[in-house]
C-alpha positions in Angstrom: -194.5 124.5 -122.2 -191.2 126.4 -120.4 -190.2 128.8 -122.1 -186.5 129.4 -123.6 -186.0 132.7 -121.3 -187.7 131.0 -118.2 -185.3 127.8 -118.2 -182.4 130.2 -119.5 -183.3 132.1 -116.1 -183.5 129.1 -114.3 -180.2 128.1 -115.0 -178.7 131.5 -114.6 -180.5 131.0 -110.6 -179.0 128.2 -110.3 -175.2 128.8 -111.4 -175.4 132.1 -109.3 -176.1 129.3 -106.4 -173.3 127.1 -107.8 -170.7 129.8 -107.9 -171.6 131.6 -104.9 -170.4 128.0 -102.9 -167.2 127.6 -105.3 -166.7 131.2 -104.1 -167.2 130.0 -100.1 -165.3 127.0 -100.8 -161.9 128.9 -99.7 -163.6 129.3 -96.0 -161.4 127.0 -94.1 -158.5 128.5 -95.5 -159.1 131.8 -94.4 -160.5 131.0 -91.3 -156.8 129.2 -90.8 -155.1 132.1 -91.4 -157.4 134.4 -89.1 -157.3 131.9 -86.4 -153.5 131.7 -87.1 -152.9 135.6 -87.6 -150.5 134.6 -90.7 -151.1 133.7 -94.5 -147.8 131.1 -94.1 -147.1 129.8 -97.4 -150.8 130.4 -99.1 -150.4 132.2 -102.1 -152.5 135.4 -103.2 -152.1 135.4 -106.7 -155.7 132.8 -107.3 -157.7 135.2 -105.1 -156.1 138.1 -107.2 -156.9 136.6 -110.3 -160.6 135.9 -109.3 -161.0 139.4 -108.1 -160.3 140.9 -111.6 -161.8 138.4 -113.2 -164.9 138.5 -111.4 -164.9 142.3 -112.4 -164.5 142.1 -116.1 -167.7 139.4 -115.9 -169.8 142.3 -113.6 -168.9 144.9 -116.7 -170.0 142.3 -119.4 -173.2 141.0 -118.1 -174.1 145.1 -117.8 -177.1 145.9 -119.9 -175.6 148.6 -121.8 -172.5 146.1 -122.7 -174.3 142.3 -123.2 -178.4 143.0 -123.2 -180.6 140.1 -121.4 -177.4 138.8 -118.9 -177.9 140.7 -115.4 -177.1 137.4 -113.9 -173.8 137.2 -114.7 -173.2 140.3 -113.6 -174.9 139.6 -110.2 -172.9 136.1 -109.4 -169.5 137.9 -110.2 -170.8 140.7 -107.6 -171.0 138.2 -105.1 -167.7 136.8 -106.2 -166.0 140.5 -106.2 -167.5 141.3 -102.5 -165.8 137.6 -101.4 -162.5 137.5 -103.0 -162.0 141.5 -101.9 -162.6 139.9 -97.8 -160.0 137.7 -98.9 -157.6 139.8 -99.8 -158.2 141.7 -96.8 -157.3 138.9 -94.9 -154.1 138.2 -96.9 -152.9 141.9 -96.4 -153.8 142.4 -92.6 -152.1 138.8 -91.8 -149.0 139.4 -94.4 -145.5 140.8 -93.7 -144.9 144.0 -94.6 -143.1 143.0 -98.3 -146.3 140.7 -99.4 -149.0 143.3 -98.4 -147.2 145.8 -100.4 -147.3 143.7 -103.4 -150.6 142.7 -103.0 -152.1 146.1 -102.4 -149.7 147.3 -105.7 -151.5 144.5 -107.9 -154.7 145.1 -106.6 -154.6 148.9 -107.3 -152.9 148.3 -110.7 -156.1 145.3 -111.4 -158.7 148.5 -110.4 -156.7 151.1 -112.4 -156.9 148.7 -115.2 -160.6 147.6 -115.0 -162.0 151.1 -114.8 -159.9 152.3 -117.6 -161.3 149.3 -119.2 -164.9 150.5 -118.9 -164.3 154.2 -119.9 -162.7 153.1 -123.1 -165.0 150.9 -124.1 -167.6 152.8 -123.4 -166.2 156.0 -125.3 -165.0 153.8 -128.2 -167.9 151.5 -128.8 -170.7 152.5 -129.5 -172.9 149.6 -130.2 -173.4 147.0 -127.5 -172.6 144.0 -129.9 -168.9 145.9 -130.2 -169.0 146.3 -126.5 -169.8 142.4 -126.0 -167.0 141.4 -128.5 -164.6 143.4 -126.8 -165.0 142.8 -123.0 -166.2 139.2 -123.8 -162.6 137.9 -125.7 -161.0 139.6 -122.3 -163.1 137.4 -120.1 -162.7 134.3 -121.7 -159.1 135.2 -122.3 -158.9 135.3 -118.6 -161.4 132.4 -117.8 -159.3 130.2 -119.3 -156.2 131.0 -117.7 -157.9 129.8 -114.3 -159.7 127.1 -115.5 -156.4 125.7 -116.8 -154.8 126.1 -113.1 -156.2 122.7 -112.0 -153.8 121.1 -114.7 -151.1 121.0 -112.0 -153.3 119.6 -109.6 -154.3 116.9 -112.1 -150.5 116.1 -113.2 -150.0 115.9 -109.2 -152.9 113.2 -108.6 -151.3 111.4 -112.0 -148.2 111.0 -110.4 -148.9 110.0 -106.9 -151.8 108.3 -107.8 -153.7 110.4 -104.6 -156.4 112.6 -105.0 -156.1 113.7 -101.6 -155.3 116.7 -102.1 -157.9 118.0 -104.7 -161.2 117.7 -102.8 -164.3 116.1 -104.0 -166.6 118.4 -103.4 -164.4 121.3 -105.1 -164.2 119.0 -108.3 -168.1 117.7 -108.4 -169.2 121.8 -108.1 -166.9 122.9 -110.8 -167.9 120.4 -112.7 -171.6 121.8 -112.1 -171.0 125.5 -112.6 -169.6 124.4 -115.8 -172.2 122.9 -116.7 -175.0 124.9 -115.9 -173.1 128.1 -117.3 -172.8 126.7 -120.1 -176.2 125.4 -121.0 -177.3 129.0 -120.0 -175.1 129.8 -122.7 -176.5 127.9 -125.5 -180.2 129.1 -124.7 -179.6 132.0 -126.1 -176.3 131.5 -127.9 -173.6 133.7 -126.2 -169.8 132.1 -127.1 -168.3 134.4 -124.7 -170.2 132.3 -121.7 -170.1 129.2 -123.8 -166.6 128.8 -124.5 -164.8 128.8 -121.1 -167.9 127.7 -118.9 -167.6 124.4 -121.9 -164.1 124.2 -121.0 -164.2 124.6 -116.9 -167.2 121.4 -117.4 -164.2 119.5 -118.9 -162.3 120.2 -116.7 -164.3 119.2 -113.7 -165.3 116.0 -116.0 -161.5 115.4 -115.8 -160.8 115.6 -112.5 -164.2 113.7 -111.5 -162.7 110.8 -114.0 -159.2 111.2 -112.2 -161.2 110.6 -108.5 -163.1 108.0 -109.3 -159.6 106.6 -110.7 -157.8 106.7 -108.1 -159.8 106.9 -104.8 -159.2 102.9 -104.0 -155.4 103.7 -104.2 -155.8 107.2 -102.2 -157.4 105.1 -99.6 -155.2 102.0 -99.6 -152.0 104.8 -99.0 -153.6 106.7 -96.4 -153.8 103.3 -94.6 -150.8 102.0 -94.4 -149.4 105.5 -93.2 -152.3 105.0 -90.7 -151.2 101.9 -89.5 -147.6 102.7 -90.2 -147.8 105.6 -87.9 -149.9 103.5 -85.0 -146.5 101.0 -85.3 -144.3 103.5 -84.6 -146.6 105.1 -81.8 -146.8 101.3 -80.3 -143.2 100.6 -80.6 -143.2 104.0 -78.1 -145.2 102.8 -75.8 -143.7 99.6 -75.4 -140.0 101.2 -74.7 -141.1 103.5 -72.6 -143.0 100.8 -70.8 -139.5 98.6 -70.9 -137.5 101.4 -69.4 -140.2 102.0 -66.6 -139.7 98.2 -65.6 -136.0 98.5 -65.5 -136.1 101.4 -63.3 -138.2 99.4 -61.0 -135.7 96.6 -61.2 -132.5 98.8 -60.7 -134.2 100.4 -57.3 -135.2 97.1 -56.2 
């Protein structure tokens, strides 16, 4: 018989797994702007978000501050060490106005998490205080970036397209939701329950939404296929026409 703490670890295995590829997932993007030396239009604020986020997760899975969740704290390490290369990136390949402002939020995010930890660890005193406190922040900001797929979701509702929100990124959100969550219920922790519950709707969502609308994603992209071949044939076939009157006016 498997016991609660072995399948609790299990799962906690396998969402670190889980994460560390939603994490990765960002690759291409990056690589773009190293390859291109510029961050053109990508925005910093989601890998800013993460960053802190992924901080105030390290400090709660701590033993002294929620007892028996060390893996918590070790998938948001590997989260922290990703999104801080990331925001390398963005302030190397940024002009000189955005990597201010990026360097400003990030120092005011790791004045704010390390005041964080010395209060709450002056000021409470038991670890179930500790847990209560740190644990409403992280779900407060959990939340707030699980709910940034809503636009994405309004976008695909509109245009009836999911091609731009990615499969795979949808199926493993989905997945870390899940799993986080059923780690969650083993031994009952709401903090981890709550927003991991929320991110597996979420994913559910947008699963529901791709399913929904791949036949029309496909059927658009073509016609502007073929739409595009049309106009690249019409091209050719002027050009070709001007060639043969050339011929005909030196003849």
């Amino acid at each position: 018989m498997v016991s609660a703490d072995f399948a609790r670890n299990t799962l906690g295995v396998i969402g670190n797994i889980i994460s560390i590829i939603l994490f990765l997932s960002t690759v291409p993007t990056f690589y773009r702007i190293w390859k291109n030396k510029s961050v053109e239009r990508f925005s910093p604020v989601p890998y800013l978000v993460t960053f802190v986020n992924c901080g105030l997760w390290i400090f709660y899975g701590l033993p002294f501050v929620h007892p028996h969740s060390l893996l918590v704290t070790t998938t948001n390490g590997a989260g922290i060490l990703i999104e801080s290369v990331y925001l390398l990136l963005f302030i190397i390949y940024s002009d000189h106005k955005n990597r201010i402002r990026v360097l400003l939020v990030l120092l005011f995010e790791i004045i704010f998490l390390g005041v964080l930890f010395v209060l709450v660890l002056t000021l409470a005193h038991t670890t179930k205080l500790r847990s209560s406190i740190v644990g409403g922040i992280c779900v407060a900001g959990n939340i707030m970036m699980y709910a940034s797929p809503l636009s994405v979701m309004k976008m695909v509702i509109t245009t009836k397209s999911v091609e731009y929100m990615p499969f795979l990124l949808s199926l493993f959100c989905f997945a870390n939701g899940v799993c986080w969550f059923s780690y969650a219920l083993i031994r009952f922790d709401p903090f981890v329950a709550v927003p991991n519950g929320l991110g597996a709707l979420f994913g559910l969502a947008q699963l529901i939404l791709y399913a929904t609308y791949y036949k029309s994603t496909q059927e658009m992209i073509a016609k502007r296929k073929d739409k595009s071949e049309l106009v690249l044939g019409n091209g050719n076939v002027a050009t070709s026409a001007g060639a043969i009157n050339g011929e005909v006016e030196r003849v």
